[in-house]
C-alpha positions in Angstrom: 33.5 -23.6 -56.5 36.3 -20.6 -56.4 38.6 -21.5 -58.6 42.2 -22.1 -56.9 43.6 -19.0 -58.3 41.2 -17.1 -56.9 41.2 -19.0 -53.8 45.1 -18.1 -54.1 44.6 -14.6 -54.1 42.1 -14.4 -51.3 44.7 -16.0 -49.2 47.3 -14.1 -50.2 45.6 -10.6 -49.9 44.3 -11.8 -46.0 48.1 -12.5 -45.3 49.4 -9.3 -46.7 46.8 -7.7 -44.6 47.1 -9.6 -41.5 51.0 -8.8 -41.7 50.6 -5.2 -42.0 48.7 -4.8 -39.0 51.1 -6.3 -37.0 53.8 -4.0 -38.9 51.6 -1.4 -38.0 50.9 -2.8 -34.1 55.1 -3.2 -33.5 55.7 0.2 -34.9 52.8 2.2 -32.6 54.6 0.3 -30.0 58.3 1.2 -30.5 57.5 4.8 -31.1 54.7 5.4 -29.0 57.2 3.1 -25.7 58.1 5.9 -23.5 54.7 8.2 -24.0 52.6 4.8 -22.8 55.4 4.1 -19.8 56.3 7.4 -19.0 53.0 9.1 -18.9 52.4 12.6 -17.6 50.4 13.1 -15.1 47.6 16.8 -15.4 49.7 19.6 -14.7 46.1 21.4 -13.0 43.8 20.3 -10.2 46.2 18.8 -7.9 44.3 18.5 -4.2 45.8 20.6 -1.8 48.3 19.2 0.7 47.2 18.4 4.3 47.9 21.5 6.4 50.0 19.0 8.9 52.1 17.9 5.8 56.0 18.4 6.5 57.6 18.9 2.8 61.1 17.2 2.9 63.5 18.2 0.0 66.0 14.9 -0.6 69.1 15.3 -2.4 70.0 12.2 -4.4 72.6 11.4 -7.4 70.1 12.5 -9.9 69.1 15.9 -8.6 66.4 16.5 -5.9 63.2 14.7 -5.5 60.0 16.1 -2.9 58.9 14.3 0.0 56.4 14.1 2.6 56.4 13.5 6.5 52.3 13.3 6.7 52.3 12.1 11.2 49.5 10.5 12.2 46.3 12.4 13.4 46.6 12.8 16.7 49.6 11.9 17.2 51.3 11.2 21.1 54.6 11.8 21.6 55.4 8.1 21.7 56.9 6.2 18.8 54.7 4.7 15.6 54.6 2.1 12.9 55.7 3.9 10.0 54.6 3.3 6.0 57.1 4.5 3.0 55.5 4.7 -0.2 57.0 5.2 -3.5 54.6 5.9 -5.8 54.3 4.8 -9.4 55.6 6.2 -13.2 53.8 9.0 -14.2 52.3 10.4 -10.7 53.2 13.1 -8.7 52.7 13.3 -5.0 50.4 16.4 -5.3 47.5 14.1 -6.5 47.9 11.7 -3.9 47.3 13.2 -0.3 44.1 11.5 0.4 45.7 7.8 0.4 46.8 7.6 3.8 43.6 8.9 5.4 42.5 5.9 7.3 46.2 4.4 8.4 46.7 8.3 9.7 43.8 8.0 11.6 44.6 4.2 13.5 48.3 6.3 14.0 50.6 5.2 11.4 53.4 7.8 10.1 53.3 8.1 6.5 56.5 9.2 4.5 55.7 10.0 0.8 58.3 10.4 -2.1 59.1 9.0 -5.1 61.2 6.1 -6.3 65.0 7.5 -7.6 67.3 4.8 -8.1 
């Protein structure tokens, strides 16, 4: 039978253990917040934009942010549903030209850009 002072310490030394690691978990958190949010995305290997691509240059409040007018493949001269998409923290509209493919094709217009509130 472990005595109780052992049994004492045991308890004690999983506590002290158990506590640190979630010292440890809270603190890799706080200082690791923005790098886990705020992401970079590769600077190389970007795809290259579709040849029909229009690049749009928006001013806004906090500087200027790139857009694109991507019409749809074969497009008529008559008007089309149109899709805005703001893509997500940490990506960059260079690695995303291949997304509206197949809504291109059934003639959707597709304006790309990003989020700046």
């Amino acid at each position: 039978m472990i005595s109780s002072v052992r049994w004492r310490f045991v308890a004690v030394t999983v506590a002290i253990g158990v506590l640190a690691l979630a010292i440890a978990y809270v603190a890799a958190m706080v200082l690791l917040q923005r790098r886990i949010l705020f992401s970079r995305p590769p600077v190389a290997g970007a795809p290259e934009r579709p040849k029909d691509a229009i690049q749009v240059w928006l001013s806004t409040s906090a500087g200027r942010t790139e857009a694109w007018y991507l019409p749809p493949v074969g497009a008529s001269a008559g008007p089309a549903p149109a899709v805005i998409f703001f893509h997500g923290n940490g990506e960059l509209i260079d690695f995303l030209p291949t997304d509206f493919a197949e809504p291109r094709l059934i003639a959707i217009t597709a304006w790309r850009g990003m989020a700046v509130l």
